[in-house]
One Martini backbone bead per residue (centre of mass of N, CA, C, O) as a GRO file, in nm:
protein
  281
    1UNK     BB    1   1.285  -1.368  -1.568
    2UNK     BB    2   1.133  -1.297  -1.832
    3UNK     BB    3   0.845  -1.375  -1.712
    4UNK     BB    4   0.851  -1.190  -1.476
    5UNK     BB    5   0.887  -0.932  -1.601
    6UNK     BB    6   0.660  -0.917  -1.794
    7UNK     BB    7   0.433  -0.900  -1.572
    8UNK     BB    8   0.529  -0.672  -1.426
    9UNK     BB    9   0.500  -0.458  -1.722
   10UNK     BB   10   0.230  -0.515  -1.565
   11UNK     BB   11  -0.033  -0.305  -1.412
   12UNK     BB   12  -0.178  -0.552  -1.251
   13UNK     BB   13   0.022  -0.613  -1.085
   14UNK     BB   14   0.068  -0.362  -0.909
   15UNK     BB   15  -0.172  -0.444  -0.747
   16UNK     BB   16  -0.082  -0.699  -0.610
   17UNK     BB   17   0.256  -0.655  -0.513
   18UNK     BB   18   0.344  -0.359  -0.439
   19UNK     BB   19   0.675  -0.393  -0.551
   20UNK     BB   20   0.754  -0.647  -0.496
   21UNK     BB   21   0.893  -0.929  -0.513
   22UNK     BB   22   0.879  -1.220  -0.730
   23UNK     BB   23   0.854  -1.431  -0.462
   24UNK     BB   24   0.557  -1.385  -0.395
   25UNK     BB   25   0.430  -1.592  -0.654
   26UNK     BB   26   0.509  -1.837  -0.513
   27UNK     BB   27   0.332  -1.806  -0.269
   28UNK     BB   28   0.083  -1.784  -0.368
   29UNK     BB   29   0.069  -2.050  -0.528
   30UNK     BB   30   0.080  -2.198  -0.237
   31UNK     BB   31  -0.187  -2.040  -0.146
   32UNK     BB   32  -0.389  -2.175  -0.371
   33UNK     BB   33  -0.354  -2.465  -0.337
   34UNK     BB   34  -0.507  -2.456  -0.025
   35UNK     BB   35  -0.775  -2.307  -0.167
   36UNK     BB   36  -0.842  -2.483  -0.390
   37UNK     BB   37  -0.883  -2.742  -0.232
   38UNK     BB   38  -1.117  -2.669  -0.035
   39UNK     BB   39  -1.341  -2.666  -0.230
   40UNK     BB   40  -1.426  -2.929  -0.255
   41UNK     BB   41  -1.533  -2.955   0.058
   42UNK     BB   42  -1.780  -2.714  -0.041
   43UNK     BB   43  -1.877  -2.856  -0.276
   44UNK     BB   44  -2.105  -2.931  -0.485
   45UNK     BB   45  -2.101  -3.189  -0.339
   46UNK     BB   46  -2.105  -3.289  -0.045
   47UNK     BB   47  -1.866  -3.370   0.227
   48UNK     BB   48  -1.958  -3.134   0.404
   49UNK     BB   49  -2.223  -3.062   0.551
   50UNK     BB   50  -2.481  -2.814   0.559
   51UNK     BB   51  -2.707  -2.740   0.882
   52UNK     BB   52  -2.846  -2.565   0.627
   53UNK     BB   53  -3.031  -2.361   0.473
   54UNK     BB   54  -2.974  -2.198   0.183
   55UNK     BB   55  -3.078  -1.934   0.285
   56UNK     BB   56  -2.893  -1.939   0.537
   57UNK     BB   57  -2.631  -1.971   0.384
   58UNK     BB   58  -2.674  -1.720   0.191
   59UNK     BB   59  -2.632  -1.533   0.458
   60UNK     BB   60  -2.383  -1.596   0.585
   61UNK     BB   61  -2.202  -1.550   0.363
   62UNK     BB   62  -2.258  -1.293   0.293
   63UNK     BB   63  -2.156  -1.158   0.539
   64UNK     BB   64  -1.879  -1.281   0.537
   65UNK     BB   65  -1.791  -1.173   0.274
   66UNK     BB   66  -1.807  -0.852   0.403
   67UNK     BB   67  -1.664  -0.885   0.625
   68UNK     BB   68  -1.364  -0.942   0.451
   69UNK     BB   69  -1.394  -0.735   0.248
   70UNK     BB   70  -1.325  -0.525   0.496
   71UNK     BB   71  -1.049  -0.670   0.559
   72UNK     BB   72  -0.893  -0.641   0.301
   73UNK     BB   73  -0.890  -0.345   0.275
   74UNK     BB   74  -0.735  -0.253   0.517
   75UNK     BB   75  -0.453  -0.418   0.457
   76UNK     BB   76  -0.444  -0.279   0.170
   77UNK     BB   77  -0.396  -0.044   0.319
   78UNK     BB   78  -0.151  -0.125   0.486
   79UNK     BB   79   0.016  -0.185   0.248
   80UNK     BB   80   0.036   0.082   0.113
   81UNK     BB   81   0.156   0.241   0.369
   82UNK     BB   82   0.463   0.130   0.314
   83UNK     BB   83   0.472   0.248   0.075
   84UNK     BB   84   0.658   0.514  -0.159
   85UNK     BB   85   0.351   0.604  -0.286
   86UNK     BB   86   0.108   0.813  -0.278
   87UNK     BB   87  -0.130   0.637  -0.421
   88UNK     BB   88  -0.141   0.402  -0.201
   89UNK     BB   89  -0.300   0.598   0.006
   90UNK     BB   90  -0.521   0.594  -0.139
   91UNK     BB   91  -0.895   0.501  -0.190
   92UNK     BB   92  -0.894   0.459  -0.521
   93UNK     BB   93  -0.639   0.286  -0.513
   94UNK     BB   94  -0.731   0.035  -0.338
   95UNK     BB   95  -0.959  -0.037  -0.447
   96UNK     BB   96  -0.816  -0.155  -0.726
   97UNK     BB   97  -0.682  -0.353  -0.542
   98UNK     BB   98  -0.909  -0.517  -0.448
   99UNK     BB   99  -1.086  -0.563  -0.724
  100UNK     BB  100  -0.758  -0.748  -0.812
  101UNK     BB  101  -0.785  -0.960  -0.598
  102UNK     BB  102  -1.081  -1.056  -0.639
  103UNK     BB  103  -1.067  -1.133  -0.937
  104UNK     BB  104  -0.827  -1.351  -0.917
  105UNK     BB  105  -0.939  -1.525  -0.708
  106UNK     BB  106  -1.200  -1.591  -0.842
  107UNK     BB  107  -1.109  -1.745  -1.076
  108UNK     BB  108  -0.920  -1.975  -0.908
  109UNK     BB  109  -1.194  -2.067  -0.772
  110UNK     BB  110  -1.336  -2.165  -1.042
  111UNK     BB  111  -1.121  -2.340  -1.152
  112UNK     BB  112  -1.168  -2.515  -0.908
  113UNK     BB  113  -1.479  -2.604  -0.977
  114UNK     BB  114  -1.413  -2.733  -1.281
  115UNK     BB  115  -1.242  -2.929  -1.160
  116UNK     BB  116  -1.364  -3.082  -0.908
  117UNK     BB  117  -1.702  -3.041  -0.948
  118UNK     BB  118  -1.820  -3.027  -1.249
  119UNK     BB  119  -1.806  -3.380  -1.238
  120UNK     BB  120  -2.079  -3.386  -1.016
  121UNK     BB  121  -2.284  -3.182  -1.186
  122UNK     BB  122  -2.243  -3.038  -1.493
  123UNK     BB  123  -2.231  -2.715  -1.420
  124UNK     BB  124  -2.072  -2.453  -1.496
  125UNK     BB  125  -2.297  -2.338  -1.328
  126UNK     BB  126  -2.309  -2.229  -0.974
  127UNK     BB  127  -2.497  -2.301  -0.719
  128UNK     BB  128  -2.574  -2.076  -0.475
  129UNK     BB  129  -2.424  -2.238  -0.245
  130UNK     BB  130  -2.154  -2.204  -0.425
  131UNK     BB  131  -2.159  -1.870  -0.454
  132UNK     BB  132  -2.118  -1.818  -0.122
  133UNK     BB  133  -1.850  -2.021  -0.094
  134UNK     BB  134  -1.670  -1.866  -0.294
  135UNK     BB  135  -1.737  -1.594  -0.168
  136UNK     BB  136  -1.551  -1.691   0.101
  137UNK     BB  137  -1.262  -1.794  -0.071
  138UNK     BB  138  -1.220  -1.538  -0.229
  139UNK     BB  139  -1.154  -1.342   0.023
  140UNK     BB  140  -0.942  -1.530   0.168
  141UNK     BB  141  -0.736  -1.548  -0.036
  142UNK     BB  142  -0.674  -1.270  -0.097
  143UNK     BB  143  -0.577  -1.224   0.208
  144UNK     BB  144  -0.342  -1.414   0.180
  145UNK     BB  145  -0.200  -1.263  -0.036
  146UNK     BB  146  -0.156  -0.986   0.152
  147UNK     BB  147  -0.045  -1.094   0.368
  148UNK     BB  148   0.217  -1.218   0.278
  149UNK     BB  149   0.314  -0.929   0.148
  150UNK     BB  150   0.263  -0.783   0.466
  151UNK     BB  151   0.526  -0.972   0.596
  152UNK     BB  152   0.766  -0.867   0.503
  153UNK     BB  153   0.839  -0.599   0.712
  154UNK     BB  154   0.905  -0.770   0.963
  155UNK     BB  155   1.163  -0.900   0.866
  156UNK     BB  156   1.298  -0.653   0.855
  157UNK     BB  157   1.606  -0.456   0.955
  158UNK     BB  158   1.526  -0.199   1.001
  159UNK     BB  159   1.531   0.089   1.183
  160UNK     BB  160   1.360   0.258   1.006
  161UNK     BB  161   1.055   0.400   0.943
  162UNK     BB  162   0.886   0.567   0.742
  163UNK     BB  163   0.726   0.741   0.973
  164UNK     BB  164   0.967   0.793   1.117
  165UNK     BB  165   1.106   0.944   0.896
  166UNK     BB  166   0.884   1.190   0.839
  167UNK     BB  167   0.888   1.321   1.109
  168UNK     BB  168   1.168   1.377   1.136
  169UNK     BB  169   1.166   1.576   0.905
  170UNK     BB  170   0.905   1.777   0.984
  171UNK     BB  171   1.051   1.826   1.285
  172UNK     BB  172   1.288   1.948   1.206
  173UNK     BB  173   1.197   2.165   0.991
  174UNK     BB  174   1.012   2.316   1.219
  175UNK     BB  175   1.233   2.379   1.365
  176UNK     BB  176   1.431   2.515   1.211
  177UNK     BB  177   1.235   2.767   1.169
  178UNK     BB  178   1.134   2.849   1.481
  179UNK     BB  179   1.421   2.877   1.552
  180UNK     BB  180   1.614   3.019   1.657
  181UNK     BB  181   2.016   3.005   1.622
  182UNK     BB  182   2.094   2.919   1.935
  183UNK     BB  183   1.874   2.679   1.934
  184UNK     BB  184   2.030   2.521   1.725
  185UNK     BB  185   2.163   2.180   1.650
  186UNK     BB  186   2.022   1.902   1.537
  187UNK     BB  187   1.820   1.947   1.264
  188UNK     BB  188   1.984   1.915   1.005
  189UNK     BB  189   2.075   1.640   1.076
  190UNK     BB  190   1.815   1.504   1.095
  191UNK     BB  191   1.691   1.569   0.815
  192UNK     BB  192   1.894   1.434   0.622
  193UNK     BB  193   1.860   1.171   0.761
  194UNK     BB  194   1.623   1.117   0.683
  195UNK     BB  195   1.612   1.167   0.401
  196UNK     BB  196   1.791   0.965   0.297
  197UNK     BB  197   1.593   0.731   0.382
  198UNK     BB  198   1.385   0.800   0.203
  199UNK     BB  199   1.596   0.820  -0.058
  200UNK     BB  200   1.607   0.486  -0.049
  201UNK     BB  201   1.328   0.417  -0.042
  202UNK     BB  202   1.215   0.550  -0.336
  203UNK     BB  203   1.465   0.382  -0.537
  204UNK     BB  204   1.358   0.125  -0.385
  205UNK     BB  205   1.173   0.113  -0.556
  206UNK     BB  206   0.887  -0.019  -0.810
  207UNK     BB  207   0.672   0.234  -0.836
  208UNK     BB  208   0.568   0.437  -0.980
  209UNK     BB  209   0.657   0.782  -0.936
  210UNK     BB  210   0.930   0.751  -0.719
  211UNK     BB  211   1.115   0.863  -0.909
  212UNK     BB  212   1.034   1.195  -0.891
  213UNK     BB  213   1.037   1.208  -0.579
  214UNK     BB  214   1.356   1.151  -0.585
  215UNK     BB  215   1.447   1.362  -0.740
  216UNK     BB  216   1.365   1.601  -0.593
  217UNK     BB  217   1.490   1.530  -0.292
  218UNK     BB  218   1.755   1.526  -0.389
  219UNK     BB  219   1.752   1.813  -0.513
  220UNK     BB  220   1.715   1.947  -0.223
  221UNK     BB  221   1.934   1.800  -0.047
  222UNK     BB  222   2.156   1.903  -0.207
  223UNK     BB  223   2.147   2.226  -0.128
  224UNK     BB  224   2.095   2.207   0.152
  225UNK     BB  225   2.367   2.114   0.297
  226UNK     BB  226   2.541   2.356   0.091
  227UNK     BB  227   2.389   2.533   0.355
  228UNK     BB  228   2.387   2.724   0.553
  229UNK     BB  229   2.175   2.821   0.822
  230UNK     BB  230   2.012   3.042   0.686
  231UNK     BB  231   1.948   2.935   0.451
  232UNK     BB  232   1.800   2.613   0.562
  233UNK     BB  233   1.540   2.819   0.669
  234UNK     BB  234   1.464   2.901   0.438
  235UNK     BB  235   1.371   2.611   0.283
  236UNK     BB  236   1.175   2.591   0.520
  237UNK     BB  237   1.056   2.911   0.550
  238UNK     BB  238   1.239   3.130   0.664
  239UNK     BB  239   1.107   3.436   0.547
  240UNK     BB  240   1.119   3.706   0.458
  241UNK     BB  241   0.969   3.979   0.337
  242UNK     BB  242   0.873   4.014   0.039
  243UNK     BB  243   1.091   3.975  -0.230
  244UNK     BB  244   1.316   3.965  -0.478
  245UNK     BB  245   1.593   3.846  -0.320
  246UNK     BB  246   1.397   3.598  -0.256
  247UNK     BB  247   1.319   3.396  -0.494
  248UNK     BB  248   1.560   3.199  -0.446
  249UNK     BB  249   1.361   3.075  -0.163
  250UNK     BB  250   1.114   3.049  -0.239
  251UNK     BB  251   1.152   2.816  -0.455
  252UNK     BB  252   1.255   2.610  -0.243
  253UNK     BB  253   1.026   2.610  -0.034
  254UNK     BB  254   0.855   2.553  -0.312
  255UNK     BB  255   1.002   2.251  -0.292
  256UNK     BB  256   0.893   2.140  -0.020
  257UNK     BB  257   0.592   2.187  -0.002
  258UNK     BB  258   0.557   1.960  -0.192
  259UNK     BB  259   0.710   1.741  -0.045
  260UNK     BB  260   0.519   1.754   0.201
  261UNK     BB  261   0.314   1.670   0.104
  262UNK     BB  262   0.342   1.373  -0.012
  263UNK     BB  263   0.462   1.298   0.292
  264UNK     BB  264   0.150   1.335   0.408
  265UNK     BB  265   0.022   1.138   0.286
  266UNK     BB  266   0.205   0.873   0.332
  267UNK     BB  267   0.088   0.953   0.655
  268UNK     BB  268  -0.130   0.769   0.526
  269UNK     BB  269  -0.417   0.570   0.510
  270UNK     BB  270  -0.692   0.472   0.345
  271UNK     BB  271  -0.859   0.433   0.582
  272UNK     BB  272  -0.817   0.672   0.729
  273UNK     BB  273  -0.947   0.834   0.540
  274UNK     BB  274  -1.195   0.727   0.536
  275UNK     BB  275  -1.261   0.845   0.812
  276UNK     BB  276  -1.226   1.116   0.816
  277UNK     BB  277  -1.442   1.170   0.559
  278UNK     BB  278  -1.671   1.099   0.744
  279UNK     BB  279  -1.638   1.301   0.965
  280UNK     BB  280  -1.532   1.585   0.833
  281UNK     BB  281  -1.170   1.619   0.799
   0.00000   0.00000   0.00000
């Protein structure tokens, strides 16, 4: 646990591993040696020759390796939609992911190049078609990697997945809002009981940042419940004309309206905004 711990300490595993646990570096280490194995066969001199020109296999490599790179991009974006982060829904931060997933791909897979083909070429620098041959390896590895830890959630037996909890939480608010009081059902019990699920989410997180907005969460809700329902409309937005007497529901509605904003960040991945962004929206 030492060893592990020490890791985690480190801000770049962070990067790799999405604060999933400690499980998956056994994972990783496992599908390292795949991947590693893999390049003796295919690393000069060639033991599978390569039925192309030089510069066609590296025209080949190149293109495959943009194309993986931009599925790897894709994962890690779906990877970070997963987690209870705002900053790993950006995409300047997914960008951060992908870097060092590719970072650390690239090392392994040169590692594997010194051991195994090094002795057969002499030359610690390789070769333009290992150059091309390495880059969709490790492309393909750190795929591997995010893969690996992309199915974890598949296993799990959560009943309500963070989207759909967000909905909930967002869709009972609005309608608690706009909803005259004789027509309001069960949307405080929705909005609570959604609000509890994030805030289990938020808290076995393991991801920086985390834990401010789950103490913020906290205390909204629980003064939330603790609110009659003409309370509960006022710290959601019904708000009577700007007045003195009504600034401490204004300071809880604008305590709404951050964790708003942060839950609704949440609720895009970073490759939808850069699609978003694009389109001009």
């Amino acid at each position: 646990m030492g060893t592990f711990s020490s890791i985690r300490s480190i801000p770049f595993s962070e990067f790799l591993i999405f604060g999933r646990s400690e499980t998956k570096i056994f994972a990783i280490v496992a599908c390292e040696t795949v991947f590693l194995g893999a390049t003796f066969f295919v690393a000069t001199p060639p033991f599978l020759p390569i039925p192309f020109s030089d510069s066609a296999a590296l025209l080949i490599t190149g293109l495959l390796t943009v194309v993986l790179a931009v599925a790897l991009y894709v994962l890690l974006s779906g990877l970070g939609y997963q987690t209870y982060s705002a900053k790993f829904h950006s995409p300047d931060h997914i960008l951060k992911c992908w870097a060092a997933h590719l970072a650390l791909s690239t090392v392994v897979i040169y590692i594997g190049y010194l051991l195994l083909v090094y002795p057969y070429t002499g030359s610690i620098v390789p070769q333009p078609i290992d150059i091309g041959i390495g880059a969709v390896f490790s492309t393909g590895y750190a795929i591997s990697i995010a893969g690996i830890i992309y199915g974890e959630d598949y296993f799990s037996d959560n009943t309500n997945t963070k989207p759909e909890d967000i909905d909930q939480f967002l869709t009972a608010a609005e309608d608690l809002k706009e909803k005259p009081e004789p027509e309001i059902v069960d949307e405080p019990g929705q909005l609570s009981q959604a609000g509890d699920s994030l805030l289990t989410g938020l808290q076995t997180s393991n991801l920086e940042g985390t834990g401010d907005l789950a103490s913020d969460l906290q205390d909204w809700l629980e003064t939330f419940k603790q609110r009659e329902l003409q309370g509960q409309k006022k710290m959601v937005g019904d708000l009577p004309n700007s007045d003195a007497q009504f600034s401490v529901w204004e300071d809880r509605y604008n305590a709404f309206q951050d964790l708003e904003k942060e839950l609704r960040e949440m609720d895009n991945s970073a490759s939808r905004r850069v699609v978003l962004s694009v389109r001009g929206k």
